[in-house]
C-alpha positions as CSV (number, residue, x, y, z in Angstrom):
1,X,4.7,-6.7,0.9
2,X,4.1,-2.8,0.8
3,X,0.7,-2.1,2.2
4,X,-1.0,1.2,2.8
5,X,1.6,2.4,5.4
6,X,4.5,1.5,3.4
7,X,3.0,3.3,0.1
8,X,2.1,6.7,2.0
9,X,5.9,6.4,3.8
10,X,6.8,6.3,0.1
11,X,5.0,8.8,-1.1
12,X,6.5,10.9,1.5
13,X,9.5,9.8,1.0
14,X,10.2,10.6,-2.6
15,X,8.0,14.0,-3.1
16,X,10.9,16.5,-1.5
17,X,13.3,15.5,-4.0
18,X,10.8,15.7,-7.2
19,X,8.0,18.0,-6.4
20,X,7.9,20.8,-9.1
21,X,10.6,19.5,-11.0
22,X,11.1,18.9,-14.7
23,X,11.5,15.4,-16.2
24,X,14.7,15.2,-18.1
25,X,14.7,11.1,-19.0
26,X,12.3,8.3,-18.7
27,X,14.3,4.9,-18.9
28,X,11.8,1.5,-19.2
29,X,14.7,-1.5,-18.6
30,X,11.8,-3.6,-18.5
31,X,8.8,-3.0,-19.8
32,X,6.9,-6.5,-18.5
33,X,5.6,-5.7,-15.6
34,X,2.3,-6.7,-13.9
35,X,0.9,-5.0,-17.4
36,X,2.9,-3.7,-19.9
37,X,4.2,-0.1,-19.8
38,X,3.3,2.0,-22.1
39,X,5.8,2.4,-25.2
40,X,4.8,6.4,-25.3
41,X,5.6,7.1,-22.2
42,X,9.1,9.1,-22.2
43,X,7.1,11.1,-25.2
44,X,4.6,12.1,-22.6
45,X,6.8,12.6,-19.4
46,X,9.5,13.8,-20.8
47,X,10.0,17.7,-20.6
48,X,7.3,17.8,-18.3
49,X,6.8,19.5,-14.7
50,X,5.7,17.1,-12.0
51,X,2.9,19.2,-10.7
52,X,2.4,17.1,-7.0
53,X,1.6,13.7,-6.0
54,X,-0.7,11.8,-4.2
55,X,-1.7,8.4,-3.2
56,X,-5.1,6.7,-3.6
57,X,-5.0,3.3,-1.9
58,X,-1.6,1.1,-3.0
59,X,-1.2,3.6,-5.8
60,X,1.2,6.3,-5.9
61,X,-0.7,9.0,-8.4
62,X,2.5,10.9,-10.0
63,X,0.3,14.4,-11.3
64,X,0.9,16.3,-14.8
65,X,-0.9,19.1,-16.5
66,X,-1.6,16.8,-19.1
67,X,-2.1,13.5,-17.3
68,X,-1.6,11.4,-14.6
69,X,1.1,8.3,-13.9
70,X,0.6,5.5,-11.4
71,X,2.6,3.3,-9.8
72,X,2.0,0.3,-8.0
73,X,4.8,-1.6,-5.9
74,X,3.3,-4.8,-5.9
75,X,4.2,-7.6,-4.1
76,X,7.9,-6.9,-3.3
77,X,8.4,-3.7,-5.1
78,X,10.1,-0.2,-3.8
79,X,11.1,3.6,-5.0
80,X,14.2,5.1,-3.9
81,X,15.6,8.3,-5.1
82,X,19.3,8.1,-6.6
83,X,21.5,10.1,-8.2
84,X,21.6,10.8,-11.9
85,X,23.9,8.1,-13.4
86,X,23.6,5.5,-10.5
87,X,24.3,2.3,-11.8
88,X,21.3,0.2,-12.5
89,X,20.8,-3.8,-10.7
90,X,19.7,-7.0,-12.2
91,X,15.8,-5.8,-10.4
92,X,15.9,-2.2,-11.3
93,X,13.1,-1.6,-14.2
94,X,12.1,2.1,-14.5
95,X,14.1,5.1,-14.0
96,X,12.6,8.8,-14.0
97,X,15.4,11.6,-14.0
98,X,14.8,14.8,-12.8
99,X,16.2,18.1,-13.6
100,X,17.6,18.7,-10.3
101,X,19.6,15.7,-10.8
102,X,17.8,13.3,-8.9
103,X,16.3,9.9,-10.2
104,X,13.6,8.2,-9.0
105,X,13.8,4.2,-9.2
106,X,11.9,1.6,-9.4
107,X,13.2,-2.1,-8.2
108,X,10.3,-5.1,-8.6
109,X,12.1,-8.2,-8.2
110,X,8.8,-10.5,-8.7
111,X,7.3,-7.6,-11.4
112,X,4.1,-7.4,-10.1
113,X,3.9,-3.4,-10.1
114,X,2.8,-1.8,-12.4
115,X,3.8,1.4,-13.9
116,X,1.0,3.4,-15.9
117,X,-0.3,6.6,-17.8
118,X,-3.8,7.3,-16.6
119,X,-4.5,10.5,-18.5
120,X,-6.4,13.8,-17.6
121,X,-9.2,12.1,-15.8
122,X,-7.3,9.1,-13.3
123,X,-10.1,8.7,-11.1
124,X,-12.3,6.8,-13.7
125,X,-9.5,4.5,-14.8
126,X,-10.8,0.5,-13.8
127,X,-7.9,0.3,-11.0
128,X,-9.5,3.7,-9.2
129,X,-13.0,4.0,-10.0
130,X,-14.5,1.1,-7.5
131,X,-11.9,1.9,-4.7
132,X,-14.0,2.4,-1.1
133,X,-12.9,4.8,0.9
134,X,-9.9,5.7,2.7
135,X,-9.4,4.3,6.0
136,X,-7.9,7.4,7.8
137,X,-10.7,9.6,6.6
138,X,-14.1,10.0,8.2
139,X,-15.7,7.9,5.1
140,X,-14.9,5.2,6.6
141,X,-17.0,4.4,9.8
142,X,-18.8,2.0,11.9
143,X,-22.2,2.9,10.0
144,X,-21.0,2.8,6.7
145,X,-19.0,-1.1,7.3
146,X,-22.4,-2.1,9.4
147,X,-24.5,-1.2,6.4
148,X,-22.4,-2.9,3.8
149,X,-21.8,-5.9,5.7
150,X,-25.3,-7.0,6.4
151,X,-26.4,-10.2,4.9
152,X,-22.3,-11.0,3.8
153,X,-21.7,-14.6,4.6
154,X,-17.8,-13.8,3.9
155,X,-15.7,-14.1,6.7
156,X,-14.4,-10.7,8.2
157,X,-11.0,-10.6,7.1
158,X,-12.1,-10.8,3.1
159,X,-14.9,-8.9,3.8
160,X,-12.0,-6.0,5.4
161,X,-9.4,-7.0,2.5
162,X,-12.1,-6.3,-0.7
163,X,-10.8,-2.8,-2.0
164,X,-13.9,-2.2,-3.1
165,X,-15.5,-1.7,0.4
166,X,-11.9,-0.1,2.2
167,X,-9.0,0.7,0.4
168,X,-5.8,-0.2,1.5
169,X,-6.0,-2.7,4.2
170,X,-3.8,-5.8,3.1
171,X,-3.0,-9.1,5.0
172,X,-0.5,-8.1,7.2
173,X,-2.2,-4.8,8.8
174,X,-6.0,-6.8,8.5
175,X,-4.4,-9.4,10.4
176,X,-3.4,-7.3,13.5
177,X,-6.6,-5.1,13.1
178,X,-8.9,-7.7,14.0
179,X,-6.5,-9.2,16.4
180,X,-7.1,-6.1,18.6
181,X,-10.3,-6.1,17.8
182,X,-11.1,-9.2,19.1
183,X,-12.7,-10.4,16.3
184,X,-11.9,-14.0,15.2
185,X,-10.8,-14.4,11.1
186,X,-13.3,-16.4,10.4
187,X,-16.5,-14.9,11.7
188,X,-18.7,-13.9,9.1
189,X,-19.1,-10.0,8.1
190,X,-22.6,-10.1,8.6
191,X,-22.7,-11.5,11.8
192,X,-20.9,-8.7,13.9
193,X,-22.7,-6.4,15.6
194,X,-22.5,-2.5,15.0
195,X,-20.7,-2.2,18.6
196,X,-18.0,-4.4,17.7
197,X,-17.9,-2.5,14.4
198,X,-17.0,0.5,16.0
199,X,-14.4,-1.1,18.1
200,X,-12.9,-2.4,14.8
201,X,-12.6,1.2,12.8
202,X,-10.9,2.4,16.4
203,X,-8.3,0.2,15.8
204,X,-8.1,0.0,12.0
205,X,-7.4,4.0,12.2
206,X,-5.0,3.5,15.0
207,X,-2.9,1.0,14.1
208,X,-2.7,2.2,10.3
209,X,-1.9,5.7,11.2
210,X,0.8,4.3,14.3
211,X,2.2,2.8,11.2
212,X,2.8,5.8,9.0
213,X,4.1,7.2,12.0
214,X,6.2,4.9,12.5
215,X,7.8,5.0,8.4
216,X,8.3,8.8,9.3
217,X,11.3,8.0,11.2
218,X,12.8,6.0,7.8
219,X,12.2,8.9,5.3
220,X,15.8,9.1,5.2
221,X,16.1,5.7,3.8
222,X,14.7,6.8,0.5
223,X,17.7,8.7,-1.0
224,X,20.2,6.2,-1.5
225,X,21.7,3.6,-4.1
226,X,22.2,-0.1,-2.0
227,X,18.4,-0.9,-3.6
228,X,17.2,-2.4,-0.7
229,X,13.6,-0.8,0.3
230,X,13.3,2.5,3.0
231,X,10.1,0.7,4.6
232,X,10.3,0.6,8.3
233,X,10.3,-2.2,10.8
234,X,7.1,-3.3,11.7
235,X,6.2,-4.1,15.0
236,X,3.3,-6.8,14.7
237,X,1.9,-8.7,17.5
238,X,0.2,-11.3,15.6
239,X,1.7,-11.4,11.8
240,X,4.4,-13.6,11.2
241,X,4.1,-14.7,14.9
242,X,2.5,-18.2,14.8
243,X,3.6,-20.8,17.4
244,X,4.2,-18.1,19.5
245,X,2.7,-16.9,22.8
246,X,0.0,-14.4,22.6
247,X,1.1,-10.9,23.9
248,X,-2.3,-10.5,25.7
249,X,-3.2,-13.6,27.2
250,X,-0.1,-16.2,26.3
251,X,-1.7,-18.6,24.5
252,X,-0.3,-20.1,21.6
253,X,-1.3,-18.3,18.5
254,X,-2.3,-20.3,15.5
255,X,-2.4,-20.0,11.5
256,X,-4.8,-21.1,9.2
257,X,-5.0,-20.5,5.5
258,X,-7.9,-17.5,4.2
259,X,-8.0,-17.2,0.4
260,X,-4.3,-18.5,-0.2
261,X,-3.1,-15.9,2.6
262,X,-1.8,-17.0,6.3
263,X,-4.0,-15.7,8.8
264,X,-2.3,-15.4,12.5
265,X,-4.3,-15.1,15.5
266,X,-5.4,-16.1,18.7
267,X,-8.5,-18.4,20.0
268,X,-8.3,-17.5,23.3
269,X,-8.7,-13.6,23.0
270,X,-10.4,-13.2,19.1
271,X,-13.8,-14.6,18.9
């Protein structure tokens, strides 16, 4: 599943090719995705100069003088960049062609992205305006998660995974965050201390930004036609690793189930 990490590799990976260029053709093969795409939209992209893009959370923010687009990769989603004409899959929904001759594509198998037209004023559209900050800027902080977590009977993971108090962190990263941390899953938000708060946004920065990184090396991958996605390999010490020895201290780590998502780690070194 793309997290934050895999979005801004994206992001990165896609903007050399269509920065400053003019859309020649918007192609909807499916317009049922997560919510519908809006009918208008070749009309408004169409002839138009991609001014820059950005990312806010999960979202890619594709800018215009007259608008904004946004486009969410979902659950399984990805964006490559192909050549004009490429033959489209069975999963390949949108296409946006360039003038340059390149294509951006987007490939949702499940069709849980979403691709939409935000308008001149995208940061008070429902999916941006109650984001929290970013977690690689200095907004986000010991002080500021202390303060908001007081009195939160939620455990620690939810309380790290709600959008509206950090943006960005999804079950996979969470998961190893709080593993380094030391923090056990279930602990309630309100319960930790402001010392083991700052030990948390240490590794939260570190192991996010290790991971974008890390994606640099696979920019590469994002020109190309074989569809499968240019995210990088992760290297996770707890995620996906349950039944397995614990890197630190060799117990056996365990999984439990946190709001229908597997939570991984160890009760030996997280507590």
């Amino acid at each position: 599943m793309p997290e934050l990490p895999e979005v801004e590799t994206s992001l990165r990976g896609i903007s050399p090719h269509i920065k400053n260029q003019i859309v020649t053709q918007v192609i909807i093969r499916q317009p049922k995705l997560r919510w519908p795409i809006p009918n208008d939209l070749p009309q408004r992209l169409e002839q138009r100069e991609l001014k820059s893009l950005s990312r806010r959370a999960k979202y890619l923010l594709l800018h215009f003088e007259a608008g904004t687009l946004l486009i969410h990769l979902g659950m399984s989603g990805s964006l490559r960049v192909v050549a004009e004409n490429t033959p489209a899959a069975k999963h390949d929904h949108v296409d946006i062609a360039f003038a340059n001759h390149k294509t951006i594509r987007l490939t949702d198998p499940r069709r849980f992205g979403a691709v939409l037209w935000l308008g001149a004023a995208p940061e008070q559209h429902p999916l941006l305006s109650k984001l929290g900050p970013e977690p690689l800027t200095d907004d986000l902080n010991a002080a500021y998660l202390y303060a908001k977590s007081r009195d939160k009977k939620v455990n620690i993971k939810q309380f790290l995974m709600n959008q509206s108090i950090v943006t960005g962190i999804g079950n996979i990263y969470c998961t190893e965050v709080l593993f380094f941390a030391g923090i056990r899953p279930t602990r309630a938000a309100g319960n930790i201390s402001l010392k083991r708060y700052q030990i948390l946004v240490t590794h939260i920065k570190r192991i996010l930004q290790n991971a974008i990184d890390q994606g640099g090396t696979s920019l590469r991958d994002f020109v190309g036609s074989n569809g499968k996605p240019g995210y990088f390999k992760q290297e996770l010490s707890t995620y996906g690793r349950s039944g397995l020895p614990c890197q630190q201290c060799q117990q056996t780590l365990i999984d439990i189930k946190q709001a229908n998502r597997t939570t991984v780690y160890c009760q030996h070194c997280q507590t």
